[in-house]
N, C-alpha and C positions, 0 to 999 in steps of 0.2 A: 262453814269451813270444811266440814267430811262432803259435802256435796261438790267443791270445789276441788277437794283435792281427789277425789273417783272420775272428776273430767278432767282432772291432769293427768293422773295416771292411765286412763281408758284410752283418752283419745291419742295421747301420747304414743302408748303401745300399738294403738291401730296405726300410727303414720309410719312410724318407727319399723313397725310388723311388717309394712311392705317393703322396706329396703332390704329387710333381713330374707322376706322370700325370692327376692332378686337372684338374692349373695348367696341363698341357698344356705341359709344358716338358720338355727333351731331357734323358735321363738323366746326360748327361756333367756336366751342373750340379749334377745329386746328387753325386757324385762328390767335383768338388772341394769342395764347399760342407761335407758332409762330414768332409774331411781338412782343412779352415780350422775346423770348429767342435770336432773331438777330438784336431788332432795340437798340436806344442809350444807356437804360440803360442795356441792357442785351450786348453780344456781340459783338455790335455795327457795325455789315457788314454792318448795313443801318442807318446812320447817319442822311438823310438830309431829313426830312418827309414832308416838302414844298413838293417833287416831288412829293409824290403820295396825298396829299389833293385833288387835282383837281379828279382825279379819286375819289377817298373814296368819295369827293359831288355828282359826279354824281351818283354812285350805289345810294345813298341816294333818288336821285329824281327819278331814275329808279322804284324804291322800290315802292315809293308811288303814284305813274303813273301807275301800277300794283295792287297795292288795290286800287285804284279807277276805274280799268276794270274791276275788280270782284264783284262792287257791283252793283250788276244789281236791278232797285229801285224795284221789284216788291217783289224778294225774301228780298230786304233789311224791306219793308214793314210787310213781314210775318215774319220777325228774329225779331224786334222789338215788335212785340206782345209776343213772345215765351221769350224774354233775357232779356227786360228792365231793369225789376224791378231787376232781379238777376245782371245784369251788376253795377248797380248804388251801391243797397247795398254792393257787395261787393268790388266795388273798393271803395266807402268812408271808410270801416272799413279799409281794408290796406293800404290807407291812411293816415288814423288816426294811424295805429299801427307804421310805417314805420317813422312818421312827432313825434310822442310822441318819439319814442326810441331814434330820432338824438336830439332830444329836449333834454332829459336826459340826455343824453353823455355827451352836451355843444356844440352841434354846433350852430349857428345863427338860428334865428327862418327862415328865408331868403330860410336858406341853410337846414332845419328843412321841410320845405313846398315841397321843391324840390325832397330830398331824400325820400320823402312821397309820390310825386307822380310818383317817379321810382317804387314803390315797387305797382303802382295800376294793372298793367298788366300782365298779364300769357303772356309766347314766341308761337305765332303764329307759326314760324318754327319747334318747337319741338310739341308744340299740336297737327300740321297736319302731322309731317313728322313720330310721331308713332301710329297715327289712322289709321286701317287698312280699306282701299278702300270700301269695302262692308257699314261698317259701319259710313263711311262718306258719303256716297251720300244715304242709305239709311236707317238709324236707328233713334230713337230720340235722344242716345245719341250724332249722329254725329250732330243734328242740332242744341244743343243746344249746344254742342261745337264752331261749326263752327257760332251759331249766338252772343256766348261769345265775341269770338276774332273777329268779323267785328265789335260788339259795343264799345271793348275795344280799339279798330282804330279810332274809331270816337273820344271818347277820349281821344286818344294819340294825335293826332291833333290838337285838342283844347289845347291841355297842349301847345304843339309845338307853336301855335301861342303866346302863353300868354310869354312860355321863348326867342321866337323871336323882344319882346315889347320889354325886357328887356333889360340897358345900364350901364355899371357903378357899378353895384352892385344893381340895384334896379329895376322895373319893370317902365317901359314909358307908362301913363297912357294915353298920347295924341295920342304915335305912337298905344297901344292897339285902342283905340276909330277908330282910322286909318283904322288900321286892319277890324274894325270891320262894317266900309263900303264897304273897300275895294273888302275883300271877297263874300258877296253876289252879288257885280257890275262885278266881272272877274266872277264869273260864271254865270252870266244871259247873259255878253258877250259872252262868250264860247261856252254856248248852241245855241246859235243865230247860228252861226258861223258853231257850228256843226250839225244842223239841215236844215240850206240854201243853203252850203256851200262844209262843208267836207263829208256830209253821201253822198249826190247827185256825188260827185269826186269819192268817196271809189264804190260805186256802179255800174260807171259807166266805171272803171279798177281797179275791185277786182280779175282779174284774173293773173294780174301780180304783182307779189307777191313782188320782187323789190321794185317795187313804192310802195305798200300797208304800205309796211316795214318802209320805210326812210319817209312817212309820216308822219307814227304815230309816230317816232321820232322826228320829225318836228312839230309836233301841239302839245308833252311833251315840249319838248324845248321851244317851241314860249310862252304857256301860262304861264310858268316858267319863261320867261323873262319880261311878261305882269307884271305881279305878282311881281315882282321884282320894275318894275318901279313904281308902284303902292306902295312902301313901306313894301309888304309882302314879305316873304322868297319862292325862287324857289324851294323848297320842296312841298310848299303848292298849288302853282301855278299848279305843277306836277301832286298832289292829286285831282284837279279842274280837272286838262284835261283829267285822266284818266274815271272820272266818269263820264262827256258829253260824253266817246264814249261808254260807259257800254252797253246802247242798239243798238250801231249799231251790224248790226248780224256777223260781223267777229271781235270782240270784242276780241272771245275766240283768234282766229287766232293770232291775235297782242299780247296778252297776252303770249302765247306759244312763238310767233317768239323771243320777247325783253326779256324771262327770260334765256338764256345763257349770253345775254347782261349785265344782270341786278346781275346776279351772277359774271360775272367776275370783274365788279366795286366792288362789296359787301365783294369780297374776300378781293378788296385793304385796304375798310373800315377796316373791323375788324383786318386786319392786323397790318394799322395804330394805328388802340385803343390800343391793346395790346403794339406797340410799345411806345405808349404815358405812358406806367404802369409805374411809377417810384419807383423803388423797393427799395430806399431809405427809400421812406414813408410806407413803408410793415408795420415796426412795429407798428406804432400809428396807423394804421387801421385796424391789424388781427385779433383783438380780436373782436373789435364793428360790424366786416363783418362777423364773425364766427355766434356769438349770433344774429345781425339780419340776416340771412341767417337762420339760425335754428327757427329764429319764422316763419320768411316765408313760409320754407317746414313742420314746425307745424300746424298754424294755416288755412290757404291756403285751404287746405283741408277738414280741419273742416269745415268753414265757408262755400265754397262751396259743401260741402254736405248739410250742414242744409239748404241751401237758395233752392238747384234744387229741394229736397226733398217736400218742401212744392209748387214745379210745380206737383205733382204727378209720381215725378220719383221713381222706387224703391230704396231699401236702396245698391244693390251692384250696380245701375246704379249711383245713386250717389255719391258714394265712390269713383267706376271708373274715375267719371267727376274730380272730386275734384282734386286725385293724378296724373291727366293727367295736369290741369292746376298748377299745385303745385310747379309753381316754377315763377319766373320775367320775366321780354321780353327783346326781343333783343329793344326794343321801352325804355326800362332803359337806355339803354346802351347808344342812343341817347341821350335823356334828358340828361344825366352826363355830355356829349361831349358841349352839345348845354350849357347848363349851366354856365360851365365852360368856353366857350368859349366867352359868353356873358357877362364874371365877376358877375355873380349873388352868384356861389358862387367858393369857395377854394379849393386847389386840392388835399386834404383830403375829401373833401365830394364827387368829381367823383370820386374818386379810390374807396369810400365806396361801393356807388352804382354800379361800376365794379367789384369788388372783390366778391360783394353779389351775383350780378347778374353769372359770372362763377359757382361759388359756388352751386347755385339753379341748373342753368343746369347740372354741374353733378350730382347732386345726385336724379334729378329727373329724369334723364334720364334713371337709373340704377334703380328707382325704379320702373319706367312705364315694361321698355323692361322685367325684372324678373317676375313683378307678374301681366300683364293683354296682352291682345292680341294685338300685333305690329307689322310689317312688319321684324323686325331685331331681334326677340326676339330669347332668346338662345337655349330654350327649343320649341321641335318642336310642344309639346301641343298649346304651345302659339303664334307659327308663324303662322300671317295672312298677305296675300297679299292685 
C-alpha cells in the first residue's frame, strides 16, 4: 500500500511538475494540487493519509534543521540591523489586516488571531527561487530580501511554538511558560555538545562524507527528540540543531547533502495538505479566500514599498522588493495544519488560510516571472540566471 501510494504521489508530481514549469509556476502548487485532485476528497487513489503523516513530519523537521544551517550568527547580526524595523512593521500590519478581515467575516477571535498570523509571512521558496543569483548574493536588494525572510523565520517560529502550547481550543499557558525554559536550556545544551563534542568528531573525519551525512541526521533527530522530551515540538528541537552547527565550516556541506532528503519528505507534506482540502467546504470559504487573497497581493506591496523606501532604497528597488514578497509562506500553510491539528481552531479557518495561501502563490508568481528579472522568466529581456 506505502509503495503504491509514493508512485502516485512521485510520479504524479513528475507529470504534473511539467505543466507547472511550462506555466512557470512554483512546484509546491504541483504538490498540493496534486494531493486535492487523488487523495479522499478528490479521486480518492489515496485514501489512507495516516501512511504518509510520518513522512509529511519529517520533511517538516528537515526543513527547519536547514534554516537553522543557514543562519550563520555573524551575517544573522548584520540582517538584523538592515530588516528589523521593516520585518516587525510589516508583519504587525498583516497581521492586523488578515486577524480584522477573519474578525469581520465571524470567525472566533481564537481563529481571528491565527489566520492573522498566517497572513504575517512572504514564501521564502518562491522569493529565493525567482531572485536571480547575481542579485542575491550580491545586491541590496538581495540582502534585504534575503534579511526579510530569515527575520520572517525567526517569527514563524515563535508563532510555531505559541500554536504548539496550544490544547483544546485554547492556548496552554503552563505548557507556553514550559516552552519557554525549555528552549534556551536544549540550546545552551546543544551548543555544549556541539562545541566539545560534535565539531572536534566532524573535524576529525570530515572527509568521509558517509559518516559526515548520517551525523548531522543524527544530532537533527537526537535534539528533536531532546525537545520533545522536554515538552517542546521536534520541529523546534530540529531548528535548535541546525543553528549550533551554523558555524562549523562544512555547515554548507550538510546543508547541500540533506536538501534532496528534505525535498523528498516536503513533497509528501504538501501533498498530504492538498489531500487534507475538503472540497466540500469550497463554498463557505471561496469568497472570504478570494477577497483576503486580494488584500494580500494588494496591500503587500504597498506596505513593503513604503517601509524599504524609507531604508533608502529607490522607488523601482522598492516596488521590486514589495511584488517579490507579495504573496503568503509556505510557513501559513503550517500554522493552518498545526492549528488545526492542535483544535485551536475549525476547518473552515485552515482551508481559509490554504485556499489564500495557493491563491497568493499563483498570482504572484505570474506577476514576478512577467514583469522583473528571474531565473524562469518568459521574456528573454528578463531572464536572469
Amino acid at each position: 500500500m506505502l509503495t503504491e501510494y509514493i508512485f502516485l504521489v512521485f510520479t504524479g508530481a513528475a507529470l504534473l511538475g511539467c505543466l507547472a514549469m511550462y506555466g512557470r509556476q512554483p512546484l509546491i502548487i504541483t504538490y498540493i494540487a496534486l494531493g486535492a485532485l487523488i487523495g479522499p476528497h478528490g479521486l480518492g487513489l489515496v485514501g489512507n493519509l495516516e501512511l504518509l503523516d510520518g513522512a509529511a513530519e519529517i520533511g517538516i523537521i528537515f526543513l527547519l534543521f536547514l534554516i537553522g544551517l543557514d543562519m550563520q550568527p555573524t551575517a544573522l547580526l548584520a540582517v538584523l540591523r538592515k530588516a528589523t524595523t521593516v520585518t516587525l512593521l510589516s508583519s504587525a500590519a498583516f497581521f492586523a489586516i488578515g486577524a480584522g478581515f477573519a474578525w469581520l467575516w465571524g470567525f472566533t477571535l481564537t481563529e481571528s488571531l491565527v489566520i492573522g498570523a498566517g497572513m504575517m509571512f512572504s514564501s521564502t521558496i518562491i522569493g529565493i527561487k525567482l531572485l536571480p543569483t547575481t542579485v542575491l548574493h550580491h545586491r541590496h536588494s538581495g540582502e534585504l530580501i534575503v534579511g526579510l525572510l530569515l527575520l520572517q523565520d525567526f517569527l514563524a517560529i515563535f508563532v510555531l511554538i505559541l500554536l504548539l502550547s496550544g490544547a483544546g481550543g485554547q492556548l496552554d499557558l503552563a505548557a507556553l511558560a514550559k516552552a519557554a525554559v525549555a528552549v534556551p536550556a536544549v540550546t545552551i545544551a546543544a551548543f555544549l555538545v556541539t562545541r566539545y563534542l560534535l565539531l572536534p568528531i566532524i573535524t576529525r573525519f570530515d572527509r568521509i562524507q558517509e559518516f559526515t551525512f548520517l551525523l548531522a541526521i543524527g544530532w537533527c533527530m537526537g535534539v528533536a527528540e531532546l525537545a520533545q522530551a522536554l515538552g517542546l515540538a521536534l520541529e523546534i528541537g530540529a531548528f535548535i540543531a541546525g543553528i549550533t552547527l551554523a558555524t562549523s565550516p562544512i555547515s554548507q556541506y550538510i546543508a547541500l547533502s540533506l536538501k534532496p532528503l528534505r525535498d523528498f519528505f516536503l513533497v509528501v507534506f504538501f501533498f498530504a495538505l492538498g489531500a487534507g482540502f475538503n472540497f466540500d467546504m469550497l463554498g463557505e470559504i471561496a469568497l472570504p479566500a478570494l477577497l483576503l487573497a486580494a488584500l494580500m497581493l494588494g496591500l503587500k506591496p504597498v506596505i513593503f514599498s513604503y517601509l524599504v523606501r524609507g531604508k533608502s532604497a529607490t522607488r523601482e528597488l522598492s516596488w521590486d522588493l514589495g511584488f517579490r514578497l507579495g504573496q503568503i509562506s509556505e510557513f501559513s500553510l503550517l500554522i493552518a495544519f498545526l492549528a488545526f491539528d492542535t483544535r485551536l481552531i475549525g476547518e473552515p479557518a485552515s482551508l481559509l488560510v490554504q485556499a489564500t495561501a495557493i491563491i497568493t502563490f499563483l498570482v504572484s508568481s505570474y506577476i514576478v516571472v512577467f514583469n522583473y528579472p528571474n531565473p524562469i522568466a518568459v521574456s528573454e529581456r528578463l531572464r536572469r540566471d
